[in-house]
VEXNU-876223 format. One record per atom (N, C-alpha, C): residue in three letters; y, x, z. Coordinates in steps of 0.02 Angstrom, whole numbers, plus 50000, padded with zeros to 5 digits. Atoms other than C-alpha are relative to their C-alpha. Layout:
N
ALAYXZ/...
***
This chain:
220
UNK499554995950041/UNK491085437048277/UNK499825007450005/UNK499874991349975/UNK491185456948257/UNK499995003250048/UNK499814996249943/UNK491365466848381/UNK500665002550026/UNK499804995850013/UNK492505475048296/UNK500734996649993/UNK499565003350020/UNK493815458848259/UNK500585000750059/UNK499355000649954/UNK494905461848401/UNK500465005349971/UNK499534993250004/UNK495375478048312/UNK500255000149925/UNK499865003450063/UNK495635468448153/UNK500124994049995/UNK499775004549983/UNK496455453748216/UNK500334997549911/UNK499995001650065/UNK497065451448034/UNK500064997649968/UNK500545002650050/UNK495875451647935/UNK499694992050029/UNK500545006749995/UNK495005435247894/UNK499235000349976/UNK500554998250031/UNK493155437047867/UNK499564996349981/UNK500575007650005/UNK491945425247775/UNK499425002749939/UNK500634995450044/UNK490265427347706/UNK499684995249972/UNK500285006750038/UNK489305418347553/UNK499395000850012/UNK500804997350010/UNK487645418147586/UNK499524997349936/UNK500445003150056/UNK486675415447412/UNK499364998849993/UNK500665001249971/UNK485115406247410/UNK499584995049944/UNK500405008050040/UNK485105394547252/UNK499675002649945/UNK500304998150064/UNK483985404147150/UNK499044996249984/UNK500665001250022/UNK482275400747080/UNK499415002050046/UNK500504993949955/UNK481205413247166/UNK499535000349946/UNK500784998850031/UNK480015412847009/UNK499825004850004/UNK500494993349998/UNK479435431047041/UNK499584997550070/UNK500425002149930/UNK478875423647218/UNK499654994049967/UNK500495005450025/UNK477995407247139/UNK500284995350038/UNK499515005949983/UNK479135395247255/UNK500475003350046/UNK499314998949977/UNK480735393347329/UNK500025005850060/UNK499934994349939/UNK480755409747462/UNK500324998750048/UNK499414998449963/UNK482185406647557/UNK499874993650056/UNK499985004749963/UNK481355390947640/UNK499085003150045/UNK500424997449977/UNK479935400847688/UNK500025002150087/UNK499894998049917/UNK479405404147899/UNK500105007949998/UNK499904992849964/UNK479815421447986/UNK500105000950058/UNK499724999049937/UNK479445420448154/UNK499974992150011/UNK499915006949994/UNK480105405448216/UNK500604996349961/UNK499585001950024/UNK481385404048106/UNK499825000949902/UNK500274998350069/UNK481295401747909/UNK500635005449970/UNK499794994550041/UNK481995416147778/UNK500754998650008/UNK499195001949997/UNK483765406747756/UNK500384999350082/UNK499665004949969/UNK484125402447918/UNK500245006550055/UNK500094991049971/UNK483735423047989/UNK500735002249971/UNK499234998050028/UNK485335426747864/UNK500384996350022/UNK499395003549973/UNK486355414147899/UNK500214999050059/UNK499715000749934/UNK486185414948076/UNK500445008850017/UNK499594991649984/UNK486885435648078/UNK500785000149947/UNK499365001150065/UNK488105430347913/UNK500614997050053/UNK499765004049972/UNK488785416748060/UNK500195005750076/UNK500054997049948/UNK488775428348187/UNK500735007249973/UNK499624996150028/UNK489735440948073/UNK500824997349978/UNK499495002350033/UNK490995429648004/UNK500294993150037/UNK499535004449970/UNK492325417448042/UNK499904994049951/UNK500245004650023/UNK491605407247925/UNK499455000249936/UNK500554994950042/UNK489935407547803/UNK500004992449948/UNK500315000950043/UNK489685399147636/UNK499234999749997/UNK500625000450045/UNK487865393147581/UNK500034997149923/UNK499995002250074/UNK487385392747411/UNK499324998949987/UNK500775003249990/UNK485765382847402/UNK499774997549902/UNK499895002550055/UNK484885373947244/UNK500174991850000/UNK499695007049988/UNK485725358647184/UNK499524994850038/UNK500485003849962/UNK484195347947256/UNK499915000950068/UNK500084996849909/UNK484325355447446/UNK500775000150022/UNK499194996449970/UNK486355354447449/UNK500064995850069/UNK500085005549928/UNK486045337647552/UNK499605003050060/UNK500554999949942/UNK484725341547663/UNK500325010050050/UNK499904996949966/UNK485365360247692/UNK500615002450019/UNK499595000449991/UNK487005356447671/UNK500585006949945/UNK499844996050049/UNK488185370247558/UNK500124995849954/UNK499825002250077/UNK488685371247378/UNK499225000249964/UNK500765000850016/UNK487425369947241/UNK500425007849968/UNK499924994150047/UNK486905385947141/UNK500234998049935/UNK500045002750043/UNK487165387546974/UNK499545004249960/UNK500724998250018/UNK486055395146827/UNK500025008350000/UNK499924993449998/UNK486435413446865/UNK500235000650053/UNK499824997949917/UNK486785423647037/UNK500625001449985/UNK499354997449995/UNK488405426946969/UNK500544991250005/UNK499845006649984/UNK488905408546940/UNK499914997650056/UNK499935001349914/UNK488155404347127/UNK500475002450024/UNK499434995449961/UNK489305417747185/UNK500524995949986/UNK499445001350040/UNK490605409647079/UNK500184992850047/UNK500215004349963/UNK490125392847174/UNK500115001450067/UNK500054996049917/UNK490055400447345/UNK500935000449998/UNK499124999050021/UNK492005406347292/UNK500284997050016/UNK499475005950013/UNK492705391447264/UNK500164996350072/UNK500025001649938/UNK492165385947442/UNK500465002950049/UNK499704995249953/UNK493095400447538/UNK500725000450001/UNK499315001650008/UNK494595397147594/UNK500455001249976/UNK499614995250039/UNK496195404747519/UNK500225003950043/UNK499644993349956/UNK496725416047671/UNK499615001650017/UNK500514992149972/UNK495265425247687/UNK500175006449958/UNK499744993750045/UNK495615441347668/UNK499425005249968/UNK500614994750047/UNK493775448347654/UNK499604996850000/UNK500625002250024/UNK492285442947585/UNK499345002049991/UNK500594995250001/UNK490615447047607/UNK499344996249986/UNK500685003550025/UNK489135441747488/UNK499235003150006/UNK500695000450004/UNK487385441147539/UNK499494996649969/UNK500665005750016/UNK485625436847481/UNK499534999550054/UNK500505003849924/UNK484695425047609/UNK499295003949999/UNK500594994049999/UNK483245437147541/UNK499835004050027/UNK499884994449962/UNK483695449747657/UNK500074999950079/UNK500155001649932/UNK483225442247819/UNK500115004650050/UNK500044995049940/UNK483415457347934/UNK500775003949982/UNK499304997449980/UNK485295464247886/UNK500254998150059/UNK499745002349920/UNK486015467048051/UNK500654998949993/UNK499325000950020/UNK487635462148114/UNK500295007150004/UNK499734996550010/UNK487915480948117/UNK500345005349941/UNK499914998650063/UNK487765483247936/UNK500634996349971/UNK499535004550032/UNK488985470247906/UNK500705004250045/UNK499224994949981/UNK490185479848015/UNK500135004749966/UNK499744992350038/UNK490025496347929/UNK500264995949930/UNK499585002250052/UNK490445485647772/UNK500794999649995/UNK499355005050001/UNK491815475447816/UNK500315006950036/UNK499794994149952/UNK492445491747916/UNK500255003949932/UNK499824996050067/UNK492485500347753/UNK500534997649961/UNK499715003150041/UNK493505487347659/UNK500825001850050/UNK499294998049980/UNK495035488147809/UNK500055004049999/UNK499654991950002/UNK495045507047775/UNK500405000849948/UNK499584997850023/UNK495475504947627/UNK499634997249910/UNK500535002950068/UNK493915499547486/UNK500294993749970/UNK500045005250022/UNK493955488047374/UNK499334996449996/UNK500355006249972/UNK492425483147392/UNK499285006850044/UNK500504996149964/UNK490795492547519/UNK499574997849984/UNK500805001450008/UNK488835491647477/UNK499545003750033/UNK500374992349955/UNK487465499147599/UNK499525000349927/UNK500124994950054/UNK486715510347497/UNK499355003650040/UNK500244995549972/UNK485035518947538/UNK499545006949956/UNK500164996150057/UNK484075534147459/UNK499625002149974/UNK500485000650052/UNK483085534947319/UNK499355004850011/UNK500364995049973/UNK481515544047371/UNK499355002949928/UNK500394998450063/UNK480545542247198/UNK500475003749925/UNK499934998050061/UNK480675552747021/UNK500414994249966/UNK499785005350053/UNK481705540246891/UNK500075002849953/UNK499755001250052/UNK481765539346743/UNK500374995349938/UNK499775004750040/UNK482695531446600/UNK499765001049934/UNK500445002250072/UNK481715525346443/UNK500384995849957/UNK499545004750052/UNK482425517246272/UNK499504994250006/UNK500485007350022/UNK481535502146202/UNK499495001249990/UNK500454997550007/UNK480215511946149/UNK499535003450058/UNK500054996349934/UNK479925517746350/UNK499715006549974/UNK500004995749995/UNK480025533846283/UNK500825003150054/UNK499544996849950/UNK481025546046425/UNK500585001949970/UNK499474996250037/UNK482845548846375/UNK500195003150045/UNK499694993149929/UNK483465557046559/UNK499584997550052/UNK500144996449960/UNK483025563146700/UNK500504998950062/UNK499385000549958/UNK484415557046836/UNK499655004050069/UNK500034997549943/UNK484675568546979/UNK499924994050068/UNK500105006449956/UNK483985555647115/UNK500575003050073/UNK499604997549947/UNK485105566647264/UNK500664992949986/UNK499335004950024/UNK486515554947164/UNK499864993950001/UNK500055007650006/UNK485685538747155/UNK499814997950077/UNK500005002549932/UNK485635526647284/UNK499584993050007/UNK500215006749989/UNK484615508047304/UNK500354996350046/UNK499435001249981/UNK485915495947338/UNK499764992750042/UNK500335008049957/UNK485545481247466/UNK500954996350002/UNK499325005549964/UNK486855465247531/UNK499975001550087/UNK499445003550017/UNK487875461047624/UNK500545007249965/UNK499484996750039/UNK489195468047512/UNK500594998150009/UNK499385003349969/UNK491035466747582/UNK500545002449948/UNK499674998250045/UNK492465464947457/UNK500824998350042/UNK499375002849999/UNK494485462747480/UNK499764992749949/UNK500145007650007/UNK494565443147457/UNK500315000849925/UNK499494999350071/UNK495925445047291/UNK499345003849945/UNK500424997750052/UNK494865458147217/UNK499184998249964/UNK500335004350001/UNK493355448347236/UNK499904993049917/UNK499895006850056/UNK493925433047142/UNK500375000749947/UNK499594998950061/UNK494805443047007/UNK499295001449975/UNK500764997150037/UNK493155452046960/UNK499804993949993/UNK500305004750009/UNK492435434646945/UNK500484994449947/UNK499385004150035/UNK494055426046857/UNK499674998249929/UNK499995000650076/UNK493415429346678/UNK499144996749981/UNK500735001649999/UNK491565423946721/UNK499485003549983/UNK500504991850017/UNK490705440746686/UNK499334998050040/UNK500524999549946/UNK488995443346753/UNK499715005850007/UNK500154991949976/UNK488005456046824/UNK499584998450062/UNK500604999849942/UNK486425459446950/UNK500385000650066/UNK499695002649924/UNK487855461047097/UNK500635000049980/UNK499095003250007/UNK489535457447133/UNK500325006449993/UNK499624995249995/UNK490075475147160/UNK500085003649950/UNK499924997650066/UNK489575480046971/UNK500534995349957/UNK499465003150047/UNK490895467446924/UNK500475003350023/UNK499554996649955/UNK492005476547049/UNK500385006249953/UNK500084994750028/UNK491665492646976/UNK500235000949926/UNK499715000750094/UNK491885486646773/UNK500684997949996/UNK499645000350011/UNK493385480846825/UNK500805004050042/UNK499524995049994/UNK494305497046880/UNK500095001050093/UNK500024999549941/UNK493865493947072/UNK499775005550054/UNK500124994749961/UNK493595507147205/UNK499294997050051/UNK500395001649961/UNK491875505147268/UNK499675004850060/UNK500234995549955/UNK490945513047423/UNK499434999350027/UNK500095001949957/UNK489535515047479/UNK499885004450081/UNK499944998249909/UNK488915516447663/UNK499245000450013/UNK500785000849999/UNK487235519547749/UNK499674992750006/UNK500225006749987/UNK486025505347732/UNK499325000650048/UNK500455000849959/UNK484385500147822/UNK499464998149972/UNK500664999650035/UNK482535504247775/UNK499744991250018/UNK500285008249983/UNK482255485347864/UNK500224996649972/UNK499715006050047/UNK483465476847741/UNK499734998649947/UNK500445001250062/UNK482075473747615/UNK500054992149995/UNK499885007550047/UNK482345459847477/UNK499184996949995/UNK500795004850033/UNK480875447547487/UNK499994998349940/UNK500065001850060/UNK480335446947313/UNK499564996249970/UNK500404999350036/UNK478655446947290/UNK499674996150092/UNK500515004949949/UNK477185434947423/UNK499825005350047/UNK500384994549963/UNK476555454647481/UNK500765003150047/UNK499394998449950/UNK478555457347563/UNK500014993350041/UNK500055004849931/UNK478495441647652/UNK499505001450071/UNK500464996649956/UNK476785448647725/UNK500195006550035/UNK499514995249965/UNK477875463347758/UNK500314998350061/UNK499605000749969/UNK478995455847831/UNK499884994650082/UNK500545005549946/UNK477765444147951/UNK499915005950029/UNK500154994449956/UNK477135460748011/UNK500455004450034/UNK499314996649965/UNK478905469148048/UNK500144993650054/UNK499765001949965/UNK479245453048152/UNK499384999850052/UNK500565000449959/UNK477405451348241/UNK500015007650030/UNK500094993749965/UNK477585472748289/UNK500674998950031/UNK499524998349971/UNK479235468748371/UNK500064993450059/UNK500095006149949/UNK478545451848490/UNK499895005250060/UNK500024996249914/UNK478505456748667/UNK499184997449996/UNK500844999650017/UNK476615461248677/UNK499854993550082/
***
């Protein structure tokens, strides 16, 4: 559990971990991939389990048996939606991850969920943008120029109030995370610092990343 749950006796805390996607930018399933001695899914779910009083998997329908969970469905917002339905009704917070993100610590998940009993509706670590952006029409000609000081690159776990959660999801909206449903629907979001090590395995050359972040941290 927390550290932090004795001082939030409470709160109820449970976390979805999402996992039933495709991976076609990776070329197969990612999340069953090694790291170490442990594979991609099992790195999240063991700190999600460690974080929470109880954790959701959201696998693909073909792995629900074998890894146990709900199945996905054909969008990360529908998994989420899936994951949902699982979590009990007296949790009071909720906190969705992607199993992609093998290295969120359990201290990130505190500053989340820490954020939400202050007072959020929902927390996202947040870290900061170090490149130029721009925004291009259809034509990728440049229409602005966004002050990057303001923008942020938004990682999981993402901790919501449990209610507000499953209202943002009520009408079946979708959206690249949970907290932009949050947000469209009049919610108070926050975020918090995140962690240069919480990189989303996307692509075959972040797994190799991510082999080398765990091989420079073996006891030589």
């Amino acid at each position: 559990m927390l550290q932090h749950r004795t001082e939030t006796s409470d709160e109820k805390v449970w976390t979805i971990v999402v996992a039933g996607g495709s991976s076609q930018r990776f070329g197969r399933p990612k999340q069953y991939e090694s790291l170490g001695d442990m594979r991609i899914l099992d790195r999240s779910m063991a700190t999600a389990q460690d974080a929470s009083e109880g954790v959701v998997l959201v696998v693909p329908q073909a792995d629900v048996v074998s890894e146990g969970g709900v199945a996905g469905g054909t969008s990360r917002s529908e998994s989420v939606r899936n994951g949902l339905a699982a979590v009990p009704a007296d949790a009071t917070i909720i906190c969705v991850h992607d199993a992609a993100r093998p290295f969120a610590s359990l201290d990130l998940y505190r500053r989340v969920v820490t954020t939400v009993v202050a007072g959020a509706d929902c927390a996202i670590p947040g870290v900061a943008v170090v490149d130029t952006i721009k925004v291009v029409d259809a034509a990728s000609n440049v229409v602005a120029t966004p002050d990057r000081a303001m923008l942020r690159a938004v990682q999981t776990p993402q901790a919501f109030r449990a209610d507000v959660l499953r209202s943002a999801h009520a009408g079946g909206a979708e959206g690249t995370d949970d907290a932009a449903l949050v947000e469209a629907s009049g919610g108070t979001v926050v975020v918090v610092a995140g962690e240069d090590d919480n990189r989303k395995i996307t692509y075959p050359e972040d797994l190799e990343w991510a082999r080398r972040l765990i091989a420079s941290k073996a006891p030589a």
